[in-house]
C-alpha positions in Angstrom: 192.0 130.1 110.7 195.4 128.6 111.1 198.4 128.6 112.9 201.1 126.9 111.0 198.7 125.3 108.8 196.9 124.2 111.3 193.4 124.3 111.2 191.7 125.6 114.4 188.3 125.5 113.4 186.5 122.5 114.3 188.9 121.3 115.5 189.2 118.4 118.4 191.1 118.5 121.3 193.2 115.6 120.4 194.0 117.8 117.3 194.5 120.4 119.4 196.9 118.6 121.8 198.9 116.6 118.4 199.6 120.6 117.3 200.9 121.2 120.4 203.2 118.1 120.6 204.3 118.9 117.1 204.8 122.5 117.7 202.1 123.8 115.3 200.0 125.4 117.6 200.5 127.0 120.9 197.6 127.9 123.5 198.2 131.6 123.1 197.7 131.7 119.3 194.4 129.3 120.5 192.8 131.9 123.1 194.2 134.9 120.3 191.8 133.0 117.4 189.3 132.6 119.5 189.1 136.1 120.8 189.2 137.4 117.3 186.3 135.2 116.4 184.3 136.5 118.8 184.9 139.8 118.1 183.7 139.1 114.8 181.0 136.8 115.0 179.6 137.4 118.7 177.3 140.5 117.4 175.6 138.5 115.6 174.5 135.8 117.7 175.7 137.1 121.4 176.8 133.3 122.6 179.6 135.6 125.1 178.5 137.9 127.4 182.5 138.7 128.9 185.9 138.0 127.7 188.7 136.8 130.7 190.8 139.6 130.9 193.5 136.8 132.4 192.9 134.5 129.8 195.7 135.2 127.5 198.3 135.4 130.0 196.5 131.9 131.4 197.4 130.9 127.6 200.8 132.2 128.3 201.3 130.2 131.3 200.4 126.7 129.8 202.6 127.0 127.0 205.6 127.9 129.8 204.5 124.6 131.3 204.4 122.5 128.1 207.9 123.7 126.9 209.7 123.2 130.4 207.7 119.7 131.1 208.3 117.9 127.5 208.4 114.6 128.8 205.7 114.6 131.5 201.9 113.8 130.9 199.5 117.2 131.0 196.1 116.9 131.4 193.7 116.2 128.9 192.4 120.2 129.2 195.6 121.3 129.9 196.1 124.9 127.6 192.5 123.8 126.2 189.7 127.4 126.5 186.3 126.4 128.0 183.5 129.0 128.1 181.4 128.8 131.1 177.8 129.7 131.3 177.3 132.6 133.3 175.9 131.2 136.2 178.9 129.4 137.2 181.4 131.4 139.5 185.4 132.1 138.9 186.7 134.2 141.8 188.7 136.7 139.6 188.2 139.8 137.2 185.1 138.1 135.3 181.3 139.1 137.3 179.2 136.2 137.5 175.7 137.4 137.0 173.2 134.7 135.5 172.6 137.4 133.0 170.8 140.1 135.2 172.3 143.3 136.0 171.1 143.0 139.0 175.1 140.6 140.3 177.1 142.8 138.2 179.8 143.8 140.0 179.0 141.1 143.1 181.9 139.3 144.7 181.5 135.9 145.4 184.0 133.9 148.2 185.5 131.4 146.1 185.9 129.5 142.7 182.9 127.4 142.1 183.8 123.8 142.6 183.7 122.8 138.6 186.3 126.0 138.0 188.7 124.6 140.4 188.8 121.3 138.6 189.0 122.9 135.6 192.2 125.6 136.4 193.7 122.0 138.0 193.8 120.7 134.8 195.2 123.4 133.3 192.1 124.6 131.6 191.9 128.4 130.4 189.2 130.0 131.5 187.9 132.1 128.3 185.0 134.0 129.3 181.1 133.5 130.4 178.7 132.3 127.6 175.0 134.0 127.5 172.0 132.0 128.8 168.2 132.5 129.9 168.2 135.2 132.0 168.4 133.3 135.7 168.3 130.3 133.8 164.6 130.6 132.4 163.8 131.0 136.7 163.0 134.5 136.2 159.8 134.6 133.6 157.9 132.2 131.3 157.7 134.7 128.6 161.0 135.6 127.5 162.3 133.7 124.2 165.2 131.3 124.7 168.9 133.1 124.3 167.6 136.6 126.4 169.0 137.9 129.1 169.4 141.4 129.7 173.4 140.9 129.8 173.8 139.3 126.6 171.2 140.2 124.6 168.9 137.8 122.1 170.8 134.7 121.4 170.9 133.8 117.9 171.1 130.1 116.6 174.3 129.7 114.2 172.7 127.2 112.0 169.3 129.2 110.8 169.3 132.7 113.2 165.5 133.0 113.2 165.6 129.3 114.8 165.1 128.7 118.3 168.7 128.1 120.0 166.6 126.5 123.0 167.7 127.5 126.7 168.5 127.7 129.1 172.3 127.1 128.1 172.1 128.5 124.9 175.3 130.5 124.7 177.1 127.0 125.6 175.8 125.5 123.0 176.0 128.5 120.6 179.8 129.6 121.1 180.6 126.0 120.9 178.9 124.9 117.7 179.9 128.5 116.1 183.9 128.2 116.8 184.4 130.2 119.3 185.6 128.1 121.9 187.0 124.8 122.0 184.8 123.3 124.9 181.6 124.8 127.4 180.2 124.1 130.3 176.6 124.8 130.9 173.9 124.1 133.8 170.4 121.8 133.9 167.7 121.9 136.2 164.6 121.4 133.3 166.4 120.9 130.1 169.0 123.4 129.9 172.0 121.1 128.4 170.5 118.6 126.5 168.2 121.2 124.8 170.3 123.6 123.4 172.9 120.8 122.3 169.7 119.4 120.7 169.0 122.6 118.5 172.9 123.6 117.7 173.9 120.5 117.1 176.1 119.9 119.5 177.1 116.8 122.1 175.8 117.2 125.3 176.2 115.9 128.1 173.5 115.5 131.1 175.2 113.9 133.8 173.5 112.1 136.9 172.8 114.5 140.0 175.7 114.7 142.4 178.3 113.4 140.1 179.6 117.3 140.0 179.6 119.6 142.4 177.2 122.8 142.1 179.2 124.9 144.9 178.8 128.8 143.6 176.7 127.7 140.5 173.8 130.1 140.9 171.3 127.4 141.7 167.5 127.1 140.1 166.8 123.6 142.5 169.3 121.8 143.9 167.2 119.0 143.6 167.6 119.1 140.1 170.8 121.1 139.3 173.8 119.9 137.3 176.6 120.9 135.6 177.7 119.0 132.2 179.9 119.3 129.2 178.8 121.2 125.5 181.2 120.5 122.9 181.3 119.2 119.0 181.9 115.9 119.6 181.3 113.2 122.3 185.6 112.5 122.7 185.5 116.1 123.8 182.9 116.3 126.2 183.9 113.5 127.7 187.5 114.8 128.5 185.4 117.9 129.8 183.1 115.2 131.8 186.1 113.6 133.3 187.9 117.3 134.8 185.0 118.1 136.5 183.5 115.1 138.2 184.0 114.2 141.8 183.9 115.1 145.5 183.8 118.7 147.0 183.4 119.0 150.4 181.0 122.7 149.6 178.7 120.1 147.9 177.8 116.9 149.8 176.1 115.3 147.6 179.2 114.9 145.8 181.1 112.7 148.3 179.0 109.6 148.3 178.2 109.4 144.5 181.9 109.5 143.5 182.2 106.1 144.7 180.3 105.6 141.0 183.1 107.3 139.3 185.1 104.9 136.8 188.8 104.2 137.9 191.0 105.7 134.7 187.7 107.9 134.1 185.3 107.6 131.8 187.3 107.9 128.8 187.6 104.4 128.9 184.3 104.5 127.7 184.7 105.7 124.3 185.2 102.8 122.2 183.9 102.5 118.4 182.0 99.3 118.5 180.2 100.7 122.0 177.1 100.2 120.3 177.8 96.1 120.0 174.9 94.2 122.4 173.4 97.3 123.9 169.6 96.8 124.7 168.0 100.0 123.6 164.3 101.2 124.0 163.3 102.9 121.0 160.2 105.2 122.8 158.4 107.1 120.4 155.4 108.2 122.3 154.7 110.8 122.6 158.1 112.2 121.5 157.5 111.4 117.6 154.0 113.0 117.5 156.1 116.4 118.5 157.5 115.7 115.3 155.8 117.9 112.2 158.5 117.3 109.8 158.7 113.9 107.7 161.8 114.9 106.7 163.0 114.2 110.4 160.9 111.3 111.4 162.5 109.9 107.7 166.2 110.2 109.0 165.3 108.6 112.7 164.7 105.3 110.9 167.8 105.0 109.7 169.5 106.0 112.4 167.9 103.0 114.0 168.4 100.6 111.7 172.5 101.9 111.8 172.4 101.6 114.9 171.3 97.8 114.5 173.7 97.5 111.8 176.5 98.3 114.3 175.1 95.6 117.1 172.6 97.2 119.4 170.0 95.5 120.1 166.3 97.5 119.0 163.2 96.9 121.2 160.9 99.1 119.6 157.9 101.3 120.2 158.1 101.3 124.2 156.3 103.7 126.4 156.8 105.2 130.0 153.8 103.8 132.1 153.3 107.1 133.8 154.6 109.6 131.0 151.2 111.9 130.9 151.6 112.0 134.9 154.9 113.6 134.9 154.3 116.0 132.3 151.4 117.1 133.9 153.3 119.8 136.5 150.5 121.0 138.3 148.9 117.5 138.6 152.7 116.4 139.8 153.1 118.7 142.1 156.7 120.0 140.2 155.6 123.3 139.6 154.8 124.2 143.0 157.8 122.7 144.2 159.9 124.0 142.1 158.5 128.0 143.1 159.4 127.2 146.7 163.0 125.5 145.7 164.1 128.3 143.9 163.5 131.1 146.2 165.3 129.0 149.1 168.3 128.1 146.6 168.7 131.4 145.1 168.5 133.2 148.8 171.3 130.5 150.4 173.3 131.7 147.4 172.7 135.5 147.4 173.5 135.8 151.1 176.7 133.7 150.6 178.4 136.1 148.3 181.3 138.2 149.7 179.7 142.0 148.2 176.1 142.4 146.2 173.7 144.6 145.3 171.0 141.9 146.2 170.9 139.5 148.9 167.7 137.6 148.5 165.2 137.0 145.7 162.4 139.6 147.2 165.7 142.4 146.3 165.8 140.6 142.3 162.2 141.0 142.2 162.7 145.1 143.4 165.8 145.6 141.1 163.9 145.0 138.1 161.1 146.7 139.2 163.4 149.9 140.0 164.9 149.0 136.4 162.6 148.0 134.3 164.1 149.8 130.6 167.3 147.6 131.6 166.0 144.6 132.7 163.0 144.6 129.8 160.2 144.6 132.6 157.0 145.8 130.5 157.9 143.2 128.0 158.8 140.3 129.9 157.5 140.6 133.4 158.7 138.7 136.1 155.9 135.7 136.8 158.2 132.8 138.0 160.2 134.6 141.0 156.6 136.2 141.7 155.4 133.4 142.3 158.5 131.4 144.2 158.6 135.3 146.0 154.9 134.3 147.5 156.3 130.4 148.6 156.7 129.6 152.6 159.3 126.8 152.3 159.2 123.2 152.3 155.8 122.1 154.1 153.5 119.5 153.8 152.5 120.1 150.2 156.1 120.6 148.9 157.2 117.1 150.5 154.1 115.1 149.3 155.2 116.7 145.6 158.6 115.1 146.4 157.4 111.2 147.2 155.2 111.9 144.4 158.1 112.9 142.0 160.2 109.8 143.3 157.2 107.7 142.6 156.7 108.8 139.4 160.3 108.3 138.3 160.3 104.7 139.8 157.0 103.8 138.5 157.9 105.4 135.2 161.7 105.8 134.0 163.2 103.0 136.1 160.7 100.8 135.8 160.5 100.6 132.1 164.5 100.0 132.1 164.3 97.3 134.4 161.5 95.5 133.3 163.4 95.6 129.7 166.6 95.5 130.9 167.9 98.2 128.4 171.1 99.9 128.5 169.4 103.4 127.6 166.4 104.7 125.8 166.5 106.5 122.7 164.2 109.5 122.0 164.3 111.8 118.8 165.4 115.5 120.0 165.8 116.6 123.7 162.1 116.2 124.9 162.8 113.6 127.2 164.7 116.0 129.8 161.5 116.2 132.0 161.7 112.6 132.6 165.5 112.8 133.7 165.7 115.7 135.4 162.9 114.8 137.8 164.7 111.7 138.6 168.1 113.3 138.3 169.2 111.0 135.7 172.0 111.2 133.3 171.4 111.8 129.2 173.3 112.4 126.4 172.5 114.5 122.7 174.2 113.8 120.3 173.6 115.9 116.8 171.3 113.6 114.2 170.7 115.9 111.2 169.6 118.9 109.8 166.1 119.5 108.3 165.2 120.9 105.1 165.3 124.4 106.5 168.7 123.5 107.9 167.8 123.3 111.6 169.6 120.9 113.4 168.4 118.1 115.3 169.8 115.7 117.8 168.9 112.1 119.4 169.4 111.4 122.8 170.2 108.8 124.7 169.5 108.5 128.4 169.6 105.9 131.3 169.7 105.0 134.9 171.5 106.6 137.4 175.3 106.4 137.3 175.3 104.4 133.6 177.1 107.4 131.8 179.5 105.1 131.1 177.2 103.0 128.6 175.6 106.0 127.4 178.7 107.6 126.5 179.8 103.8 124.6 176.3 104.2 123.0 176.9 108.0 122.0 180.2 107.8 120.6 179.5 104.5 118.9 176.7 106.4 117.0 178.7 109.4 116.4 181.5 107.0 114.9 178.8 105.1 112.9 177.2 108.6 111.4 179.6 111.6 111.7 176.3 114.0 110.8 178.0 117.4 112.7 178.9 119.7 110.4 179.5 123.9 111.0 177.2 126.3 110.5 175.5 128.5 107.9 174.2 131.4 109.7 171.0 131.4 107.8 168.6 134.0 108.1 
């Protein structure tokens, strides 16, 4: 647990880099606990699906470069391990597979975009965290945390929980000690959600902020990368590695005109909370609440955060909301099937060497495997169905003004007409909302029930805002300091 009496275990990254200055802790004996930990505790909850082979002598080399540089500034990750979800590409010994056997052993032609942040700023690149298998893109009846790969992903707080997807071994290796800091993926949920039930931070940031360049893709429409760590300090320093322009992603160039100069850990400031206008919505996401005990600790979390200067307009609702939940009605679904099988095949055909260069092989490899790939139980609906798509026609586009509408109508109407700062929902439901409209949200852990199941509250906004939600987050965080490790219940 220690190195030099320090304590690695929950520990911060501002801890982390102190015990460096101070010569307590060194990245190699960092990477070596961690390693060990996951030797021990990853059977029992399979948050890592691979190890880096190179990440100890990556441990190596950042300790060679603090010692021979003691008077110039590293990077905030610099000799930090991150965990990467296994979707999201490293062009060395690790596979990138989005869980399925079906990539193991493809090549792909170069570091995603977020890893080459990351090894700029010194990051060590521990290993790939579990997930949904293709990022909950392959069936709708597969439980959260399975993929073939990694096996049934356990929650660390109460096992028989759900650890919520499609991120889950992010959020799991994270919250369990395993790594210092993840990075997961979100096209419907897939950050917020499992921050939500591990009690995590998370961070959802606004579409295009970071590039998705070799992140195996679900809809680009939707897709982001974002931050999983233990507290919101932490993610943030994550947040600020990774975002900006990449030429393999053009949607990055434009939007990181939005990106704060000195980055957005200028942001986290204790009283953050002081004269922020937040909408308090609570339908329908407190009637998907069965638990008193819950809705009991979400009033006082409002009236702390009053107590710390926000201002509360309460019991707000989305105009549209039972129009964008409504898929079919929407149009999402649809959309979504055709999306996915043009995503997936740009990527497939992009990679260097692979066993399967377009959705329609997937769909065969399982059927030629189905003991591996757990066929007979799970089946295969959702890339049957985006298999029997024809592209982006008339229908697909009408789904797309539709979706706009919906979200301007909806979302950014409410936050105008109120002129809030962010909304505040109990747990992760609201993800629907933002990833249709590719906005940015953040979870933040709020509690534990009487079972011991953790909660979170999020906090979401407008389009390039992280910077208030982060104030917002961290001010609450400061206010309540709820996180605390976990049990491993049965």
């Amino acid at each position: 647990m220690t190195a030099q009496h320090f304590r690695i275990k929950e520990a911060t990254i501002d801890e982390i880099k102190h015990a460096f200055l101070r010569n307590h802790l060194t990245s190699r004996q960092l990477v070596e606990f961690y390693l060990r930990e996951i030797k021990r505790v990853n059977p029992l909850i399979n948050a890592v699906i691979e190890v880096n082979p190179d990440a100890l002598s990556q441990a190596t080399k950042a300790d060679y470069e603090r010692m021979t540089r003691p008077h110039r500034p590293l990077p905030d990750l610099h000799g930090i391990p991150i965990l990467l979800k296994d979707n999201i590409a490293t062009q060395d010994k690790q596979n990138n597979t989005a869980g399925s056997f079906a990539l193991l052993g493809s090549m792909v032609p170069r570091d995603s975009g977020v890893v080459t942040k990351l090894r700029k700023a010194g990051a060590i690149i521990l290993g790939k965290a579990s997930l949904n298998e293709w990022s909950s893109f392959r069936t709708t009846k597969a439980p959260n945390g399975w993929s073939p790969r990694g096996g049934f992903g356990k929650n660390p707080y109460v096992l028989s929980s759900d650890p919520c997807g499609s991120s889950s071994g992010s959020a799991i290796s994270v919250a369990a000690n395993l790594v210092t800091t993840s990075l997961g993926t979100q096209a419907n949920g897939s950050i917020l959600c499992p921050a939500d039930a591990n009690s995590v931070v998370g961070i959802k940031p606004t579409v295009c902020l970071i590039s998705r360049d070799q992140v195996i893709p679900c809809t680009r429409r939707q897709d982001t990368v974002g931050p999983t760590c233990r507290t919101v300090a932490d993610a943030v320093y994550v947040l600020d590695a990774i975002v900006g322009a990449d030429n393999n992603d053009p949607r990055t160039i434009n939007c990181s005109k939005h990106i704060p100069i000195g980055g957005y850990k200028r942001h986290l400031r204790r009283n953050g909370l002081r004269r922020k206008r937040l909408g308090i919505v609570r339908n329908p996401y407190f009637g998907l609440i069965n638990n008193s005990f819950v809705t009991d600790a979400f009033e006082k979390h409002f009236q702390t955060l009053r107590r710390r200067g926000a201002i509360i307009i309460d019991n707000l609702e989305i105009p549209n909301i039972s129009d964008i939940l409504d898929v079919e009605k929407s149009g999402e679904k649809g959309l979504i099937f055709a999306e996915f099988k043009i995503s997936l095949n740009a990527y497939l055909q992009g990679l260097v060497d692979s066993p399967v260069k377009s959705l329609a092989d997937v769909i065969a490899f399982n059927k030629m495997n189905p003991e591996l790939e757990m066929l007979k139980e799970f089946g295969q609906d959702f890339m049957l169905a985006a298999q029997a798509t024809n592209g982006i026609g008339d229908k697909e586009k009408k789904a797309m003004d539709n979706l706009a509408k919906l979200s301007r109508e909806g979302f950014e109407k409410l936050m105008n007409d109120y002129k809030l700062d962010a909304l505040v929902t109990p747990g992760s439901k609201i993800y629907h909302v933002l990833d249709i409209g590719g906005y940015p949200g953040i979870n933040v852990p709020a509690g534990y029930d009487d079972k011991g199941i953790p909660f979170g509250i999020n906090f979401s906004g407008l389009k390039f805002t992280e910077g208030k939600l982060i104030e917002i987050a961290y001010g609450f965080e400061q206010a309540t300091k709820i996180r605390r490790p976990p049990s491993f219940k049965p």
